[in-house]
C-alpha positions, 0 to 999 in steps of 0.5 A: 301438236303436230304428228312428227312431234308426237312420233318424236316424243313417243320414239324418245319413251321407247328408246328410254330417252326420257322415262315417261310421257309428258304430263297432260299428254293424253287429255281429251280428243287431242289426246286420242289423236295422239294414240291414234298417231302412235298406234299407227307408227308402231304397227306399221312402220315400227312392227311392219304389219300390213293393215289388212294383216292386223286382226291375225298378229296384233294381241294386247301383249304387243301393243302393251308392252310398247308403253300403250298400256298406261294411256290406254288405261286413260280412257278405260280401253281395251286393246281393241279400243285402241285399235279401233281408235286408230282404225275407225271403223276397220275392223271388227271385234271377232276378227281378231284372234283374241277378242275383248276380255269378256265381249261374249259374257252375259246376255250382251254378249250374246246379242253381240253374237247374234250380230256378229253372225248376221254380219258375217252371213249377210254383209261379208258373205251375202249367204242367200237365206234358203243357203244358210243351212247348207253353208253355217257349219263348224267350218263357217264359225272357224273360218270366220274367227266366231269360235267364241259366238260358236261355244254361247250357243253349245257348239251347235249351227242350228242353235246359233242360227235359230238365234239369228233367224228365229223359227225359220228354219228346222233342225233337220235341215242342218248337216249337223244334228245330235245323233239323238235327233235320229232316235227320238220318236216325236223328232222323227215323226215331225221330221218325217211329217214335214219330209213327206207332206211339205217338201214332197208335197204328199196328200198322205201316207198312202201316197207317201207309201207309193211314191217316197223313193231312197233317193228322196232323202238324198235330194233333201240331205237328209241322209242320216235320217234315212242311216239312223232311223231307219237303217239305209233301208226303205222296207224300213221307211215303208214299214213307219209309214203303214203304222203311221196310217194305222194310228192315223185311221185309229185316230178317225175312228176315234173322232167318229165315234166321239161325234156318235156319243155326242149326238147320242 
């Protein structure tokens, strides 16, 4: 049936001219063909909504209550099926302000997440690996429609990321960070440890001691450590690293006097 035709029945069943679609309508791919005729004549010619504009206005209750429901039901599709029908290819799930019933539920869900961010970071964005920390923040998962992948992973960047590129990068690296991470003992010392020996490229804490400077902190943002740690102060900063080479030397003495006992 050709397109012109199929517009003029689906106008008829809007205007109420007849009460429903034609028996066998929607049978098979020509029938598909025929929604994706209707779906493109409702949204753009009927509703005047630009294609680049359809992720934002477009919700099911629009495209149901232009009788696209029952023959959507056909084909066992969503809203976004229908869409996508009409749009191969177009547009993706998360773009849209309302998402599949259930697209992030369970462990597909998640992995839909997964894709989605890395999606968006490397294909949308073409966000630099090293950049990914200082760019992937609450503002990013807003921005980008992923507000549903941001709660999978507890509303947290770094979670979300750590999901995307397992164990590349640390916690501290990110803007955000549960206050906590600042008072916990363990977090700090490895916080601190890779600070000082990896990005500052310290031999020891002796050198640590004489070299670290306030600004140090600034350079690698990692300001709220130097604020909740250690209070903005460096007499702070300089005090954990003399305890870190009292037990570091604790623990020399301890292994050679382990190696006494031994040979003895």
């Amino acid at each position: 049936m050709r397109q012109e035709r199929v517009l003029e029945i689906y106008q008829d069943v809007l205007e109420g001219k007849v009460k429903r679609f034609p028996n066998n309508f929607f049978f098979g791919e020509e029938g598909k063909k025929y929604m994706k005729y209707m779906t493109c004549y409702l949204l753009e010619e009927r509703l005047l909504i630009p294609i680049d504009e359809i992720p934002f206005r477009v919700k099911a209750s629009i495209l149901w209550s232009y009788r696209l429901k029952s023959p959507a039901l056909i084909y066992g599709w969503n809203y976004y099926d229908v869409i996508e029908n009409a749009y191969p290819g177009r547009f993706k799930p998360w773009e849209f302000q309302q998402v599949p019933h259930k697209y992030w539920f369970g462990e597909e869900g998640r992995n839909r997440a997964i894709k989605a961010i890395k999606y968006v970071i490397e294909n949308e964005l073409n966000i630099p690996l090293e950049e990914v920390p200082s760019q992937v923040n609450h503002h990013f998962f807003k921005k980008y429609n992923l507000n549903g992948v941001f709660n999978i992973f507890g509303q947290s960047p770094f979670q979300a990321i750590q999901a995307v590129y397992p164990d590349v990068f640390k916690l501290w690296h990110f803007a955000h960070v549960p206050l906590n991470c600042w008072k916990d003992e363990e977090s700090i010392q490895a916080i601190m440890d890779y600070f000082l020996f990896e990005q500052l490229g310290f031999s020891s804490y002796e050198e640590a001691l004489v070299r670290v400077r306030k600004q140090d902190f600034f350079d690698y943002q990692l300001t709220g450590l130097f604020q909740m740690a250690f209070g903005s102060r460096m007499q702070k900063v300089k005090e954990w690293i003399r305890i870190g080479m009292k037990c570091k030397e604790k623990q020399i003495e301890e292994s050679n006097n382990c190696i006494i006992i031994s040979k003895c």
